[in-house]
Residue frames relative to the residue before (quaternion, step in Angstrom):
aa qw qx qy qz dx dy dz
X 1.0000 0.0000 0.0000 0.0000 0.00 0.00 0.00
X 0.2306 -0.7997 0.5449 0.1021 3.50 -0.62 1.10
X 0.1107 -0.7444 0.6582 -0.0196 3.94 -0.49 0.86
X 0.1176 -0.6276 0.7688 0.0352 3.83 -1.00 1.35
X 0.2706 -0.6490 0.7108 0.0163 2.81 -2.28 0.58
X 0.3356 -0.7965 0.5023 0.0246 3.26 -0.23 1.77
X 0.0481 0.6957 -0.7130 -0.0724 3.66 -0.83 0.40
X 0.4789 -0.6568 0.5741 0.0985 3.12 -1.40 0.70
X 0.4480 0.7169 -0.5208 0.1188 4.15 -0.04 -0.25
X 0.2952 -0.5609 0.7249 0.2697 3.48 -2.08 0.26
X 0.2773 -0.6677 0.6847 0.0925 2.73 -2.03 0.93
X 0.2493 -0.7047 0.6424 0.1693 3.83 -1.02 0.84
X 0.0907 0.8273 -0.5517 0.0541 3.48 -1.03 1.18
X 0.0438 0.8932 -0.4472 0.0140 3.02 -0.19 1.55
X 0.0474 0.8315 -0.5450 -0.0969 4.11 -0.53 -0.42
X 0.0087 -0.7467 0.6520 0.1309 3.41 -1.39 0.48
X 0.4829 0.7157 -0.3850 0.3260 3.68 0.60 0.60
X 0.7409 0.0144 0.0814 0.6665 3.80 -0.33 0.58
X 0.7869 -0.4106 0.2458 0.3897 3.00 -1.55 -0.44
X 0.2352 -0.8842 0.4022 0.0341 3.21 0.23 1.49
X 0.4697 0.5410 -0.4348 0.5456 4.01 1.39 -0.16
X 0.7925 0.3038 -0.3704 0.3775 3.43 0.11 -1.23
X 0.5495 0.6402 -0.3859 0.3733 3.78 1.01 -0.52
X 0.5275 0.7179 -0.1533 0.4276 3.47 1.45 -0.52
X 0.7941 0.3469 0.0315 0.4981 2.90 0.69 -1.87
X 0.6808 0.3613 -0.2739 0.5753 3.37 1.21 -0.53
X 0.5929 0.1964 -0.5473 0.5571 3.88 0.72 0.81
X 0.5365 0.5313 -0.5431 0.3673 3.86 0.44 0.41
X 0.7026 0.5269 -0.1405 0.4571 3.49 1.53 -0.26
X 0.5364 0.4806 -0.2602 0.6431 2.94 1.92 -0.51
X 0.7355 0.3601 -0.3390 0.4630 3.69 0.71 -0.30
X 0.6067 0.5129 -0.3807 0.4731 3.71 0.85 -0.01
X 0.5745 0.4213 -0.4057 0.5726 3.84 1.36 -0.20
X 0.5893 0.4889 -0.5152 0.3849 3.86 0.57 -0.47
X 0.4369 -0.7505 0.4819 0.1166 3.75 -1.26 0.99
X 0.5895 0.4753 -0.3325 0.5621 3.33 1.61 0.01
X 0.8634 0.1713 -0.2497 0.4035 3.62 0.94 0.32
X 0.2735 -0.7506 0.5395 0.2659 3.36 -1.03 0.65
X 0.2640 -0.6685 0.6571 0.2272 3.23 -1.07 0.80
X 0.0877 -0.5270 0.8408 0.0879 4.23 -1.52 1.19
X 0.9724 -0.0088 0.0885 0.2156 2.57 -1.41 -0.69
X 0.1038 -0.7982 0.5933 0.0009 3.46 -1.50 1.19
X 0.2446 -0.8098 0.4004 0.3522 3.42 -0.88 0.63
X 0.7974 -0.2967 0.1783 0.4943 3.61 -1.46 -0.39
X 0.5143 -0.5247 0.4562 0.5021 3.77 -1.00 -0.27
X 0.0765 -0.7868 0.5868 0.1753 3.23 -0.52 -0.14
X 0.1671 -0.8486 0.4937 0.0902 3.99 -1.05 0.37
X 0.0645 -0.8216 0.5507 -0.1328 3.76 0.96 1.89
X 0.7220 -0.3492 0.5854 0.1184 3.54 -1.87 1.24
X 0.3537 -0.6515 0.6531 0.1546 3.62 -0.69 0.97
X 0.4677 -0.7513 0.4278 0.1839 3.33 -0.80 1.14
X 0.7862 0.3607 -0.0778 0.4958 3.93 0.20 -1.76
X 0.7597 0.2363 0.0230 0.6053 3.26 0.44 -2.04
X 0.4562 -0.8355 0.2829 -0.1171 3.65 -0.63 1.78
X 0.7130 0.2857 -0.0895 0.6340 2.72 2.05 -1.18
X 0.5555 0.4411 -0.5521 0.4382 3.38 0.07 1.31
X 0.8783 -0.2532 0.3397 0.2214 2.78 -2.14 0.41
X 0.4479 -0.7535 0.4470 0.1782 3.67 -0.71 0.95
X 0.5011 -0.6953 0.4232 0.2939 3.76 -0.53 1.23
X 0.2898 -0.6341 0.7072 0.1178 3.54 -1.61 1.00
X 0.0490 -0.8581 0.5090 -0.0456 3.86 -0.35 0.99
X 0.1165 0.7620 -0.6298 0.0956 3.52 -0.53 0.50
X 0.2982 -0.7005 0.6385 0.1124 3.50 -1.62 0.99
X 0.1229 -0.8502 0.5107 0.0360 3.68 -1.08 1.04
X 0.0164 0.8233 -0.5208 -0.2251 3.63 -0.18 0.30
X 0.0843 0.8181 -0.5591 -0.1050 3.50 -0.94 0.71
X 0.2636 -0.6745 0.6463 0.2407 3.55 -1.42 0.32
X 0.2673 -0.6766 0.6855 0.0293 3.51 -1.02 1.78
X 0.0980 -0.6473 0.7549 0.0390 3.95 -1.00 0.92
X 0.4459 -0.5986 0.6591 -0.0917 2.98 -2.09 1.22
Protein backbone atom coordinates (compact mmCIF):
# COMPACT_ATOMS: atom_id res chain seq x y z
CA UNK A 1 0.00 0.00 0.00
CA UNK A 2 1.54 3.20 -1.10
CA UNK A 3 0.56 6.43 1.16
CA UNK A 4 1.81 10.11 -0.39
CA UNK A 5 2.26 13.13 1.63
CA UNK A 6 0.95 16.30 0.19
CA UNK A 7 2.46 19.58 1.29
CA UNK A 8 0.90 22.57 0.40
CA UNK A 9 3.45 25.84 -0.01
CA UNK A 10 3.74 29.38 -1.99
CA UNK A 11 6.59 30.36 -3.81
CA UNK A 12 7.58 34.25 -4.32
CA UNK A 13 9.32 34.83 -7.67
CA UNK A 14 10.75 37.84 -8.36
CA UNK A 15 13.71 39.27 -10.92
CA UNK A 16 15.01 42.47 -12.29
CA UNK A 17 17.78 41.42 -14.64
CA UNK A 18 17.65 41.07 -18.48
CA UNK A 19 14.68 39.88 -19.64
CA UNK A 20 13.10 39.26 -16.52
CA UNK A 21 9.27 38.06 -17.92
CA UNK A 22 10.76 35.46 -19.99
CA UNK A 23 13.07 34.37 -16.98
CA UNK A 24 9.81 33.95 -15.08
CA UNK A 25 7.84 32.11 -17.35
CA UNK A 26 10.41 29.76 -18.32
CA UNK A 27 10.90 28.59 -14.50
CA UNK A 28 7.00 28.58 -14.45
CA UNK A 29 7.53 25.97 -17.19
CA UNK A 30 10.30 24.27 -15.75
CA UNK A 31 8.20 23.64 -12.69
CA UNK A 32 5.06 22.35 -14.41
CA UNK A 33 7.36 19.56 -16.29
CA UNK A 34 8.78 18.52 -12.78
CA UNK A 35 6.48 15.33 -11.71
CA UNK A 36 6.77 15.89 -8.06
CA UNK A 37 4.83 19.09 -8.31
CA UNK A 38 1.65 20.42 -9.24
CA UNK A 39 1.51 23.80 -10.11
CA UNK A 40 -2.72 25.44 -9.14
CA UNK A 41 -2.70 28.45 -8.88
CA UNK A 42 -0.63 31.67 -9.86
CA UNK A 43 -0.92 35.16 -9.10
CA UNK A 44 -0.90 38.37 -11.34
CA UNK A 45 2.56 39.87 -12.36
CA UNK A 46 3.00 42.58 -10.57
CA UNK A 47 5.83 45.54 -11.22
CA UNK A 48 7.21 47.07 -7.42
CA UNK A 49 10.11 50.08 -7.18
CA UNK A 50 13.38 48.60 -5.93
CA UNK A 51 13.42 49.26 -2.38
CA UNK A 52 17.31 50.04 -0.69
CA UNK A 53 19.52 50.13 -3.86
CA UNK A 54 17.56 52.85 -6.25
CA UNK A 55 19.35 52.60 -9.37
CA UNK A 56 18.19 49.55 -10.95
CA UNK A 57 15.63 48.17 -12.95
CA UNK A 58 12.09 47.70 -11.49
CA UNK A 59 11.07 44.13 -10.04
CA UNK A 60 8.75 41.59 -12.10
CA UNK A 61 6.88 39.62 -9.16
CA UNK A 62 4.64 36.82 -9.33
CA UNK A 63 3.05 34.47 -6.53
CA UNK A 64 2.92 30.54 -7.06
CA UNK A 65 1.23 27.98 -5.08
CA UNK A 66 2.39 24.49 -5.43
CA UNK A 67 1.64 21.07 -3.87
CA UNK A 68 4.99 18.77 -3.97
CA UNK A 69 3.77 14.84 -3.24
CA UNK A 70 6.17 12.23 -1.78
Amino acid sequence: MNFFKINECYISIGSNKGQSFIYIKNLINMLKKNNYIYCSVYSNFYYTNPIHYKFQNNFINILIKIYNIF
